[in-house]
PDB file of N, CA, C, O and CB in Angstrom:
ATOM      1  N   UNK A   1     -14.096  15.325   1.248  1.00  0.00           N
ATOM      2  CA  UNK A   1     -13.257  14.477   2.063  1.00  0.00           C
ATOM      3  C   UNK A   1     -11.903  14.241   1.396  1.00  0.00           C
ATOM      4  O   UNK A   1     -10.895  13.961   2.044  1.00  0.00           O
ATOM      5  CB  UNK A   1     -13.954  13.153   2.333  1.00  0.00           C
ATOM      6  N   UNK A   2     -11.936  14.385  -0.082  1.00  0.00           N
ATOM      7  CA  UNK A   2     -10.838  13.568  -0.819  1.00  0.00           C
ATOM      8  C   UNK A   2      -9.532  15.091  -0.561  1.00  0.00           C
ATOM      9  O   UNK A   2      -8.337  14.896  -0.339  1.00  0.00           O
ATOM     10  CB  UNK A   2     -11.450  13.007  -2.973  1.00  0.00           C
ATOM     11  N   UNK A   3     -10.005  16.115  -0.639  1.00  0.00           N
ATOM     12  CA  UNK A   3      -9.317  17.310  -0.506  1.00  0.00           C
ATOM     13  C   UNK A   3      -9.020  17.302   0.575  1.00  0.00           C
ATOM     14  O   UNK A   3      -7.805  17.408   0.744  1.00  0.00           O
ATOM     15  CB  UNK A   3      -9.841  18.404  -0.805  1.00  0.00           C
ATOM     16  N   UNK A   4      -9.895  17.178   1.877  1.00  0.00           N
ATOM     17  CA  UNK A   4      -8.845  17.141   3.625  1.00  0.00           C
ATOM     18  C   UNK A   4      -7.880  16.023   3.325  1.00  0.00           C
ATOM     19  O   UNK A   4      -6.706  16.217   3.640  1.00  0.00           O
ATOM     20  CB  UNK A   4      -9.914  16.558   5.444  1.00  0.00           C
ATOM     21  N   UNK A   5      -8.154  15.070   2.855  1.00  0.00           N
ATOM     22  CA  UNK A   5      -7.366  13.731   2.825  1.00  0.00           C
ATOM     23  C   UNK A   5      -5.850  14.788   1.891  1.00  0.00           C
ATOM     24  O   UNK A   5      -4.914  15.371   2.440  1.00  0.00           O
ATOM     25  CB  UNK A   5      -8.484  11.995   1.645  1.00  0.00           C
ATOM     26  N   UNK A   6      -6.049  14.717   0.931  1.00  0.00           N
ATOM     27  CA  UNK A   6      -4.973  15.664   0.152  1.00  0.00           C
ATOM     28  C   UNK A   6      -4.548  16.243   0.948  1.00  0.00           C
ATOM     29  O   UNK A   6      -3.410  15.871   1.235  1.00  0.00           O
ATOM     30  CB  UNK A   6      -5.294  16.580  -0.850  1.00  0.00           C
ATOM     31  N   UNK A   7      -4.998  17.229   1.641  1.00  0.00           N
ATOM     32  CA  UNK A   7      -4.407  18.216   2.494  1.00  0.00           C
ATOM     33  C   UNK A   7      -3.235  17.863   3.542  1.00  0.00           C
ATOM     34  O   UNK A   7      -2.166  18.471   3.594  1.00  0.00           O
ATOM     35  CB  UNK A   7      -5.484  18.746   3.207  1.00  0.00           C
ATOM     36  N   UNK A   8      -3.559  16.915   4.268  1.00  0.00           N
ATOM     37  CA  UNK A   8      -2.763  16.363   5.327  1.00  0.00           C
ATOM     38  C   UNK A   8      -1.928  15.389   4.461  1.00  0.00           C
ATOM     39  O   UNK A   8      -0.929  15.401   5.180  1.00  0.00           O
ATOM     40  CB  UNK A   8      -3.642  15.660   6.581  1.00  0.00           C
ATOM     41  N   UNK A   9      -1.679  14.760   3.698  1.00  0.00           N
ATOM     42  CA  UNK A   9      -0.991  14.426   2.794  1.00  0.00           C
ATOM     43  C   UNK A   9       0.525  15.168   2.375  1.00  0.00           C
ATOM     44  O   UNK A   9       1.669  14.781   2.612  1.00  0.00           O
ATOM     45  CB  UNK A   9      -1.892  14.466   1.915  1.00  0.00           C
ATOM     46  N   UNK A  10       0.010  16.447   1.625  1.00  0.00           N
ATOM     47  CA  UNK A  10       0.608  16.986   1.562  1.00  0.00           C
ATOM     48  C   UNK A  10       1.772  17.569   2.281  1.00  0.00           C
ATOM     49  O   UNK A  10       2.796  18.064   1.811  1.00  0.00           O
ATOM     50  CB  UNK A  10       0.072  17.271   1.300  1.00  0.00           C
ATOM     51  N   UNK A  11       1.403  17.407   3.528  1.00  0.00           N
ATOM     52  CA  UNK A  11       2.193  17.903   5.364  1.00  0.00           C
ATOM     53  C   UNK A  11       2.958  17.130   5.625  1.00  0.00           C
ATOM     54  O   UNK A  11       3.617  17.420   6.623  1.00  0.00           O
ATOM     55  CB  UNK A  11       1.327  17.905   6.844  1.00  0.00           C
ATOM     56  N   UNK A  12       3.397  15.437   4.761  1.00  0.00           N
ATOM     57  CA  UNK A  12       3.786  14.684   4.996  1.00  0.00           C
ATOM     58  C   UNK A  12       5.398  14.894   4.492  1.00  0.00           C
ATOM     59  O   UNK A  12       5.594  15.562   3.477  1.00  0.00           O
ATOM     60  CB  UNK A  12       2.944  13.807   4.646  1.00  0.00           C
ATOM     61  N   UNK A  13       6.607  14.273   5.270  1.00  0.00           N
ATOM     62  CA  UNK A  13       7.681  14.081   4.432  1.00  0.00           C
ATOM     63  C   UNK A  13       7.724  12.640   4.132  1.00  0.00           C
ATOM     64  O   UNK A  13       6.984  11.658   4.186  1.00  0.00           O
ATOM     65  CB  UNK A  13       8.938  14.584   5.015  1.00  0.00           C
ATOM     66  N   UNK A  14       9.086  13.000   3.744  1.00  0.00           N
ATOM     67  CA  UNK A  14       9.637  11.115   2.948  1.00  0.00           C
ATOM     68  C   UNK A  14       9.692  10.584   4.263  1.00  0.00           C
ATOM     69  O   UNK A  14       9.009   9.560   4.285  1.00  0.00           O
ATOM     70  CB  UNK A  14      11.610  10.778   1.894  1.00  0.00           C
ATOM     71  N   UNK A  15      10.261  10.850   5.500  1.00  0.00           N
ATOM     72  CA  UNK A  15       9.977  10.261   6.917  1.00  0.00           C
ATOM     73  C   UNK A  15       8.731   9.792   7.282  1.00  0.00           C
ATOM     74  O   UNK A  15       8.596   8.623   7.645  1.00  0.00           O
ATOM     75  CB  UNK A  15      10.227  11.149   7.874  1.00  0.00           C
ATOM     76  N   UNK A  16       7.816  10.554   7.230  1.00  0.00           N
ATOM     77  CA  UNK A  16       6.467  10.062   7.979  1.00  0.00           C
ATOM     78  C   UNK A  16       5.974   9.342   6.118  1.00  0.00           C
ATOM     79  O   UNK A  16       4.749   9.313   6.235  1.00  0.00           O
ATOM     80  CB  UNK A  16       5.119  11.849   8.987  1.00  0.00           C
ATOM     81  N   UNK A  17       6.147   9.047   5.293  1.00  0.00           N
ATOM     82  CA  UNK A  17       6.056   8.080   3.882  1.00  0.00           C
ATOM     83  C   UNK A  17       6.611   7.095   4.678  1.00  0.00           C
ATOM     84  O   UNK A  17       5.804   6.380   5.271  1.00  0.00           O
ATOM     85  CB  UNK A  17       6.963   8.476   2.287  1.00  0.00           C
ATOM     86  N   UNK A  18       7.636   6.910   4.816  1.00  0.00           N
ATOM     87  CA  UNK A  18       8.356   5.532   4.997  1.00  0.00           C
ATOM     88  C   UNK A  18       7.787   4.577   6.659  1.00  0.00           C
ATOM     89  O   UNK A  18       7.822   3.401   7.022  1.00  0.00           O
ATOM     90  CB  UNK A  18      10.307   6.024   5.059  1.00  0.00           C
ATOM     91  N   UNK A  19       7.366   5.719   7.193  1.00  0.00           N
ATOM     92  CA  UNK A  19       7.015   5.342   8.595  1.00  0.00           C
ATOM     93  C   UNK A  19       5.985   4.449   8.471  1.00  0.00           C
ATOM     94  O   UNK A  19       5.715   3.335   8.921  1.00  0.00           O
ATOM     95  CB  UNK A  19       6.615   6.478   9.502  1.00  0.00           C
ATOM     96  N   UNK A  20       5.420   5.354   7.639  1.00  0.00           N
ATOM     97  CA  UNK A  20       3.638   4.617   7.536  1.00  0.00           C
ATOM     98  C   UNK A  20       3.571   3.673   6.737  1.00  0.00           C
ATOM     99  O   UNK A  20       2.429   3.242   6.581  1.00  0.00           O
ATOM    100  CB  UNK A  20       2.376   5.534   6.958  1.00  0.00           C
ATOM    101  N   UNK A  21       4.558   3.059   6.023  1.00  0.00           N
ATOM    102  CA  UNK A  21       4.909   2.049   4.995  1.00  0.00           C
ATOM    103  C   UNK A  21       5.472   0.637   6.210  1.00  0.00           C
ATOM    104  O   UNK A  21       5.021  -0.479   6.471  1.00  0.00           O
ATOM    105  CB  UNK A  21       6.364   2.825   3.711  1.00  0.00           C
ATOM    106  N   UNK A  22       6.339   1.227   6.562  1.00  0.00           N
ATOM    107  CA  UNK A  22       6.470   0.621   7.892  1.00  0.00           C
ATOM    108  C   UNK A  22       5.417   0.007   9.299  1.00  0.00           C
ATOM    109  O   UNK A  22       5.486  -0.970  10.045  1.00  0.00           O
ATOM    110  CB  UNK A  22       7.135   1.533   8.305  1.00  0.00           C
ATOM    111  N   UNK A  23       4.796   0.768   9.203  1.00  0.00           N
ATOM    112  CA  UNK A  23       3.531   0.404   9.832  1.00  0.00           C
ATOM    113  C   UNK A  23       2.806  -0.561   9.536  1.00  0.00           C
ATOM    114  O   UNK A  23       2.499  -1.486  10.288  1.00  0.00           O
ATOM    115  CB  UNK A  23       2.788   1.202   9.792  1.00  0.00           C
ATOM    116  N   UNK A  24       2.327  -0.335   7.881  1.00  0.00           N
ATOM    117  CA  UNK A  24       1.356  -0.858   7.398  1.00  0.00           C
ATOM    118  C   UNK A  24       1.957  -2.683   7.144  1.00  0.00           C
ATOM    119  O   UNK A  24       1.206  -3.658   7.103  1.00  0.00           O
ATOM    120  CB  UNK A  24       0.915   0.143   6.044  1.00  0.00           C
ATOM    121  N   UNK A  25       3.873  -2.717   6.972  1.00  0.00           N
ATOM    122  CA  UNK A  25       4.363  -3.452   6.951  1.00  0.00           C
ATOM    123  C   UNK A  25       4.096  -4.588   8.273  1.00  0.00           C
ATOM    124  O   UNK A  25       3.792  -5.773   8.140  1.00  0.00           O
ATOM    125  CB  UNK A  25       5.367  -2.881   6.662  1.00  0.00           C
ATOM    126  N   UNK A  26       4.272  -3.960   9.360  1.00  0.00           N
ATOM    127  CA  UNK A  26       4.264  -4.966  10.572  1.00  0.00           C
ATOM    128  C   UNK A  26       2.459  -5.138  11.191  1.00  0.00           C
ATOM    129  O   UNK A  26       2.313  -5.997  12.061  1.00  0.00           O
ATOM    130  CB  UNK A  26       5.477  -4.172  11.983  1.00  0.00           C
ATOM    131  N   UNK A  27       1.214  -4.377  10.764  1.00  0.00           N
ATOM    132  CA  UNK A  27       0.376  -4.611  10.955  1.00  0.00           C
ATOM    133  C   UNK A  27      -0.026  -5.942   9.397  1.00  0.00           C
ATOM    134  O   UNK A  27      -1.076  -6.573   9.273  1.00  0.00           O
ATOM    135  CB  UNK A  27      -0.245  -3.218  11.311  1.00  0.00           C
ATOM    136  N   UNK A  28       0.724  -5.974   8.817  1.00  0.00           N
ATOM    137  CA  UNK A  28       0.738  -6.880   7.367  1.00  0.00           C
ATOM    138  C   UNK A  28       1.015  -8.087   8.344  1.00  0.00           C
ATOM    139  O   UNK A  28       0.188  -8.988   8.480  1.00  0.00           O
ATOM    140  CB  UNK A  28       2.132  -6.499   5.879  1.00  0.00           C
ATOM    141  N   UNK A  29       2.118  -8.065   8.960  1.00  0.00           N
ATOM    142  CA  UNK A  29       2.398  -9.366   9.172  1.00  0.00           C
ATOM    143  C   UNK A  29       1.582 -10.133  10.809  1.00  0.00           C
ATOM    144  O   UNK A  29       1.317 -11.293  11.124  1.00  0.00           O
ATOM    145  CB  UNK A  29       4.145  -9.322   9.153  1.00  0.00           C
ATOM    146  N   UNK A  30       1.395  -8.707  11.561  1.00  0.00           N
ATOM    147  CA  UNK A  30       0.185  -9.330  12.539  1.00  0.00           C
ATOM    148  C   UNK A  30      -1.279 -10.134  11.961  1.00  0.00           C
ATOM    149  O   UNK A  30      -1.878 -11.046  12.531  1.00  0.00           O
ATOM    150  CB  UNK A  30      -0.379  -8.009  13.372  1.00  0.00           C
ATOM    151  N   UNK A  31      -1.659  -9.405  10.517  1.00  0.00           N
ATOM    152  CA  UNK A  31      -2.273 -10.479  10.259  1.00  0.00           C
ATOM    153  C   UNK A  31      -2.098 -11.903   9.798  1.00  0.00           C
ATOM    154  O   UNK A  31      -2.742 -12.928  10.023  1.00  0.00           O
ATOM    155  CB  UNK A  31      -2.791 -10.129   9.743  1.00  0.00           C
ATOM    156  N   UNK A  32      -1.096 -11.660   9.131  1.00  0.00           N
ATOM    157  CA  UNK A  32      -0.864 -12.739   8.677  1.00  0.00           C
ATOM    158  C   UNK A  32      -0.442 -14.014   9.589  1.00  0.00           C
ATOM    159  O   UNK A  32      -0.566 -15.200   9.284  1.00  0.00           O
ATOM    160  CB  UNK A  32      -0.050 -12.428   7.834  1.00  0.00           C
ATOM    161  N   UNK A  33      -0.071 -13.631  10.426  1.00  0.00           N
ATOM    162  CA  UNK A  33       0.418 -14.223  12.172  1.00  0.00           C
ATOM    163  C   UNK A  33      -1.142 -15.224  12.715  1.00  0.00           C
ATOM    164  O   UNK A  33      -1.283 -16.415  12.992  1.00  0.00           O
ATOM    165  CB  UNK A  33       0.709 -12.276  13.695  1.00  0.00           C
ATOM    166  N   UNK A  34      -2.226 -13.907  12.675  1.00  0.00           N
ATOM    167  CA  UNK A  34      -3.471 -14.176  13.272  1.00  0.00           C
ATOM    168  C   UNK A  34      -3.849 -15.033  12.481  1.00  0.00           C
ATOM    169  O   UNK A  34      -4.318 -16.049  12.994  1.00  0.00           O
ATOM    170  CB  UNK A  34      -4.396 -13.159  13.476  1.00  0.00           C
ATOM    171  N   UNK A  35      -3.786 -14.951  10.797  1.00  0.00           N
ATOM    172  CA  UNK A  35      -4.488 -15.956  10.032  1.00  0.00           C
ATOM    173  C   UNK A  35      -3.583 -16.337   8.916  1.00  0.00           C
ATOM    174  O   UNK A  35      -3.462 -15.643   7.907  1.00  0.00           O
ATOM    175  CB  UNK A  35      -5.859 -15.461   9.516  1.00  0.00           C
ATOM    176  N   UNK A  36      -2.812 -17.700   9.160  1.00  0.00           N
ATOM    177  CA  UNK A  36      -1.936 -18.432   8.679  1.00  0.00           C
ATOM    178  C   UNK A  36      -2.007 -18.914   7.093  1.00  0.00           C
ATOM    179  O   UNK A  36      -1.191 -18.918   6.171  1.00  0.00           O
ATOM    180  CB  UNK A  36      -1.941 -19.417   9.541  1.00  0.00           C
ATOM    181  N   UNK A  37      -3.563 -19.371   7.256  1.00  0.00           N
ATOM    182  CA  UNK A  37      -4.333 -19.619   5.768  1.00  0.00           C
ATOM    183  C   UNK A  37      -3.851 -18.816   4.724  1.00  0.00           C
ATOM    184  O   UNK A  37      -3.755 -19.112   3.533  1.00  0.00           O
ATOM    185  CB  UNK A  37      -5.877 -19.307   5.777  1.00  0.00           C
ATOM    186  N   UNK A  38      -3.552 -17.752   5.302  1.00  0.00           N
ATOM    187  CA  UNK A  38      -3.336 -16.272   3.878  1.00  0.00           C
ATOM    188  C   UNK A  38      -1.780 -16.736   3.008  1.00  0.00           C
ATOM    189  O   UNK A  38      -1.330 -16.425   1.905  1.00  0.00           O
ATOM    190  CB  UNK A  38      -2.919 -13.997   4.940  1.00  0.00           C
ATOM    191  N   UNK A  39      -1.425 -17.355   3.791  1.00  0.00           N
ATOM    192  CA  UNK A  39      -0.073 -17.594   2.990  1.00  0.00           C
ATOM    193  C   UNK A  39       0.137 -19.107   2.400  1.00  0.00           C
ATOM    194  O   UNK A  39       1.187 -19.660   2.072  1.00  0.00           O
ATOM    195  CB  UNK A  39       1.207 -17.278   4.019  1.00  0.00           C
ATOM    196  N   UNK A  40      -1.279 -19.621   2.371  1.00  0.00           N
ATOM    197  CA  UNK A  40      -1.634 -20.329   1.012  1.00  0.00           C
ATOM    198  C   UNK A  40      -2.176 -20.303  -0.401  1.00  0.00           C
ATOM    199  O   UNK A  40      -2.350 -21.178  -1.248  1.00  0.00           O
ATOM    200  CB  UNK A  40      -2.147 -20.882   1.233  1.00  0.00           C
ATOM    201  N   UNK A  41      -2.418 -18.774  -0.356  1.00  0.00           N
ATOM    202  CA  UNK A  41      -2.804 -18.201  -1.523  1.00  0.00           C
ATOM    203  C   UNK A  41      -1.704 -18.435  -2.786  1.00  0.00           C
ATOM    204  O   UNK A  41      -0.493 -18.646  -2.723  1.00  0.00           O
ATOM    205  CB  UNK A  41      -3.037 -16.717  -1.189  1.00  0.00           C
ATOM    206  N   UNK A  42      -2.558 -18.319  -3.907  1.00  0.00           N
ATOM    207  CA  UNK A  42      -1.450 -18.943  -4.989  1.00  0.00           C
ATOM    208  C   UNK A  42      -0.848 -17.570  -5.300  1.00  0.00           C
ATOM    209  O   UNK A  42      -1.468 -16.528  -5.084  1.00  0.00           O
ATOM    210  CB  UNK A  42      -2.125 -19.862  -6.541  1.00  0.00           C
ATOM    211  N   UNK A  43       0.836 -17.626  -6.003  1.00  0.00           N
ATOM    212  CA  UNK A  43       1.387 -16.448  -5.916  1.00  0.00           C
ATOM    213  C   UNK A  43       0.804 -16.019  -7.282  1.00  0.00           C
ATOM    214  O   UNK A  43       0.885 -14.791  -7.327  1.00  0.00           O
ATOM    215  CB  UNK A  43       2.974 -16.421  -5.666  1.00  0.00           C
ATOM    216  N   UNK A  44       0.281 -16.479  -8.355  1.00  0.00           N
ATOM    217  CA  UNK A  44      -0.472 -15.558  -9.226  1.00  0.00           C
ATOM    218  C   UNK A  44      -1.637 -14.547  -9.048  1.00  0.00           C
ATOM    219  O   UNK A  44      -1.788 -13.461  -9.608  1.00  0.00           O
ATOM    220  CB  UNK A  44      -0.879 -16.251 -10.000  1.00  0.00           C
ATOM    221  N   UNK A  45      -2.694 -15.379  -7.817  1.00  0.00           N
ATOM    222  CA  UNK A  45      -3.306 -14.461  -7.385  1.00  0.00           C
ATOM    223  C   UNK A  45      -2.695 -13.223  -6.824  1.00  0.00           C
ATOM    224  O   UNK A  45      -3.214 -12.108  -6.782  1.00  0.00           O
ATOM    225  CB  UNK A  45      -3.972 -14.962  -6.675  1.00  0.00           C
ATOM    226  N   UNK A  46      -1.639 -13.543  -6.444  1.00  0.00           N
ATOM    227  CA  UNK A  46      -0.773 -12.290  -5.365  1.00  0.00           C
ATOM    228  C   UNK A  46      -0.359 -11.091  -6.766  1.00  0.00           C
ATOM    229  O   UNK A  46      -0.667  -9.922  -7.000  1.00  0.00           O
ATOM    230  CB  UNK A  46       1.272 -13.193  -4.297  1.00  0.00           C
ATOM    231  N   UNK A  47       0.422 -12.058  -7.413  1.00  0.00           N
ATOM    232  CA  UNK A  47       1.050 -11.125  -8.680  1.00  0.00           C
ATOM    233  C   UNK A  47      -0.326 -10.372  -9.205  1.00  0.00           C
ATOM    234  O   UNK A  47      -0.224  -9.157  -9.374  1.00  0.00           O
ATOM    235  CB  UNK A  47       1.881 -12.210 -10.140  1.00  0.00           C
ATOM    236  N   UNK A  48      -1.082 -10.738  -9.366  1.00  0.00           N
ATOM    237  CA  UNK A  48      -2.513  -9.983  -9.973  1.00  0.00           C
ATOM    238  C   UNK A  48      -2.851  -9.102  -9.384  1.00  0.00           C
ATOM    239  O   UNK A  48      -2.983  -8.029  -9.973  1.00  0.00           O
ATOM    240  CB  UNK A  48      -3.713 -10.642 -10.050  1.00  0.00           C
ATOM    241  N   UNK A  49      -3.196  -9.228  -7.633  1.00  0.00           N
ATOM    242  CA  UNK A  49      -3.458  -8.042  -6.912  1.00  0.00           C
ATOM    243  C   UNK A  49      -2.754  -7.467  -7.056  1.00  0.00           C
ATOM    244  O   UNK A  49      -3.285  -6.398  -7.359  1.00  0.00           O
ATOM    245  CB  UNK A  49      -3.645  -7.953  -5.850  1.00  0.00           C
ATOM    246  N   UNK A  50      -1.250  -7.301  -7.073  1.00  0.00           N
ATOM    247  CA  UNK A  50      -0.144  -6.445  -6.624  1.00  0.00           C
ATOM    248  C   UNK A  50      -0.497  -5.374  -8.077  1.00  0.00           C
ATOM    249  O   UNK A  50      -0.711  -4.162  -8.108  1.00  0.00           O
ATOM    250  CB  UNK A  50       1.679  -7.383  -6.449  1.00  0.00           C
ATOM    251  N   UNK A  51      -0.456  -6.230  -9.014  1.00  0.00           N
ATOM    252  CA  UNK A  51      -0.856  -4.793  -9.970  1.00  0.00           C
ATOM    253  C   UNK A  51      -1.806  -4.561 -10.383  1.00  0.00           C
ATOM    254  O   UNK A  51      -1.859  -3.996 -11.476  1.00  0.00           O
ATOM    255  CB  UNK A  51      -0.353  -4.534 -11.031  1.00  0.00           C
ATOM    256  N   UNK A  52      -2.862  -4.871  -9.741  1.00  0.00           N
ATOM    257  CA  UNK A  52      -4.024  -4.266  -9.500  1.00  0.00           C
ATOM    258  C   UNK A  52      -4.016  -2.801  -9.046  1.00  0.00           C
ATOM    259  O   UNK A  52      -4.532  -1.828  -9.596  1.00  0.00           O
ATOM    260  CB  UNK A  52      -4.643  -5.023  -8.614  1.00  0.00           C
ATOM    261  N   UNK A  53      -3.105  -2.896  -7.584  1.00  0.00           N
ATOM    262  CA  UNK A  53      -3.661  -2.348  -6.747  1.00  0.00           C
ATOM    263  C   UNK A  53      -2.499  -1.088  -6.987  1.00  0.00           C
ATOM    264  O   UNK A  53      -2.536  -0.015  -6.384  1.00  0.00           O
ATOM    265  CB  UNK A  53      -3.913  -3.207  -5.362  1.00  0.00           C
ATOM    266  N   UNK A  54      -1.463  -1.475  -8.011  1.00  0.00           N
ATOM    267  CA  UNK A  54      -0.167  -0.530  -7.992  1.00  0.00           C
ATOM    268  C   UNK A  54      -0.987   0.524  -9.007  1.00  0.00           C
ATOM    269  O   UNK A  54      -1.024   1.737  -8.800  1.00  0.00           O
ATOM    270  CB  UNK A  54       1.583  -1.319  -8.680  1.00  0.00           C
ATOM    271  N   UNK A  55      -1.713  -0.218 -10.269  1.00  0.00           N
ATOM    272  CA  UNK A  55      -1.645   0.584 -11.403  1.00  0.00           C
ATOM    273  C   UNK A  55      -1.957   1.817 -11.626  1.00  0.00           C
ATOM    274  O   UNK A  55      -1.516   2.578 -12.486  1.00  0.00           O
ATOM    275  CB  UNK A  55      -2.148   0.158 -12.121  1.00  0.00           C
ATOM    276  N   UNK A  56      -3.100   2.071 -10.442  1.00  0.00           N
ATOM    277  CA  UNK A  56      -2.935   3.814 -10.425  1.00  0.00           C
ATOM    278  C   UNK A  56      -1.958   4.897 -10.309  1.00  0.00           C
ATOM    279  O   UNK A  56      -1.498   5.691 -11.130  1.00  0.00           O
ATOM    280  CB  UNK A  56      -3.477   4.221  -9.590  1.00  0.00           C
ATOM    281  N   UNK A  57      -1.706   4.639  -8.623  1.00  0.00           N
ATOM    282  CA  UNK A  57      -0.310   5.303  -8.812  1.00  0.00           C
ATOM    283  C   UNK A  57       1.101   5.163  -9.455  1.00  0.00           C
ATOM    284  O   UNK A  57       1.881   6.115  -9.491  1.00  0.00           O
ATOM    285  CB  UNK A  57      -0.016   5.386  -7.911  1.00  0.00           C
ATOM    286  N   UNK A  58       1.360   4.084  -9.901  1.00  0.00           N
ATOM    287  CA  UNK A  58       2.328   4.145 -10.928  1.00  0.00           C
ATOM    288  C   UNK A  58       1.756   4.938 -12.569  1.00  0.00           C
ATOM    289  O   UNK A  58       2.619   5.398 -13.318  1.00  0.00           O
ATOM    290  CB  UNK A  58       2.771   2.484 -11.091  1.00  0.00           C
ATOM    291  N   UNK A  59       0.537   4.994 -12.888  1.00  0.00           N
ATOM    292  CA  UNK A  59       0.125   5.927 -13.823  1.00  0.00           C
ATOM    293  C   UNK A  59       0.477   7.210 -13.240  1.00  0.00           C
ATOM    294  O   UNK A  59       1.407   7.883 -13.684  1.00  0.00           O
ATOM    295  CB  UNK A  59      -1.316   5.815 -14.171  1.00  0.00           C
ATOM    296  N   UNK A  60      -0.342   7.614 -12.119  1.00  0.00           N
ATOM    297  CA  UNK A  60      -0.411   8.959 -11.066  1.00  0.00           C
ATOM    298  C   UNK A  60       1.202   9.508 -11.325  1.00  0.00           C
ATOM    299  O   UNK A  60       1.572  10.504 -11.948  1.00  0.00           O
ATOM    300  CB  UNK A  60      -0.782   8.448  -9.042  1.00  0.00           C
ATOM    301  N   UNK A  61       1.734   8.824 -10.851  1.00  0.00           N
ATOM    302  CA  UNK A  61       3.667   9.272 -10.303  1.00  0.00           C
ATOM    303  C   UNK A  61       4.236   9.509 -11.942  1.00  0.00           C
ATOM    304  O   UNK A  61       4.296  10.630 -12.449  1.00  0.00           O
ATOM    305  CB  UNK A  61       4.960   7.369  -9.225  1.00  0.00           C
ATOM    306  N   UNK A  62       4.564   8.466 -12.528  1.00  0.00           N
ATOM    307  CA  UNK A  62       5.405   7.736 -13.670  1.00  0.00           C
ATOM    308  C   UNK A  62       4.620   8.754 -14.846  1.00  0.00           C
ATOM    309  O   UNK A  62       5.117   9.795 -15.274  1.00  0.00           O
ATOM    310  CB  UNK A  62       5.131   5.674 -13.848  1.00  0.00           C
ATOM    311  N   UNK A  63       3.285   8.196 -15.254  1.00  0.00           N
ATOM    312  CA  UNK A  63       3.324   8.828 -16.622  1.00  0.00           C
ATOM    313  C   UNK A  63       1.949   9.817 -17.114  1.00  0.00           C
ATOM    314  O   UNK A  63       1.683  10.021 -18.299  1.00  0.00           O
ATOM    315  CB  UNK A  63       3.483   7.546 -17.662  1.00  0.00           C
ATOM    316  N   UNK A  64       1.097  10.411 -15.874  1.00  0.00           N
ATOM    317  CA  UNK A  64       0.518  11.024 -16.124  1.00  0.00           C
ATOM    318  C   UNK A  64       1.147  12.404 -16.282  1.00  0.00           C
ATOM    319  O   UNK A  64       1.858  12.809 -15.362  1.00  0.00           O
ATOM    320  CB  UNK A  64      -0.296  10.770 -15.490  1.00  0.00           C
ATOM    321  N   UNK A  65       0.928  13.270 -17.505  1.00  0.00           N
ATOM    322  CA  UNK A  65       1.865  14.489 -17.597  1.00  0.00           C
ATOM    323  C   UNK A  65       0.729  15.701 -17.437  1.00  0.00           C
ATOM    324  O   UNK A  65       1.078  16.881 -17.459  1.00  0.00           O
ATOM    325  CB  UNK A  65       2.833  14.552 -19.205  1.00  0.00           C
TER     326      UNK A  65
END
């Protein structure tokens, strides 16, 4: 699965990157719309996920050689 996933990946430009960043941006904020609560979260928890969830691909991109 991880290789079809790669595959179509690959087919992608910086257009359909940014699109789908875009996407994921305004379906971000429909939830957040639907459930208000979320933006009482403390911003350390936030800062924690965020590089949680970055640290792979910033290894992946940046400094795996």
């Amino acid at each position: 699965m991880i290789n079809a996933l790669n595959a179509m990946v690959r087919k992608m430009d910086v257009w359909d990157v940014g699109l789908t960043k875009l996407g994921v941006l305004a379906a971000t904020i429909i939830i957040v719309k639907l459930f208000p609560q979320l933006l009482d979260i403390s911003y350390t928890v936030l800062v924690v996920l965020v590089i949680i969830l970055v640290a792979r691909p910033v290894y992946t991109v940046w400094l795996k050689k």
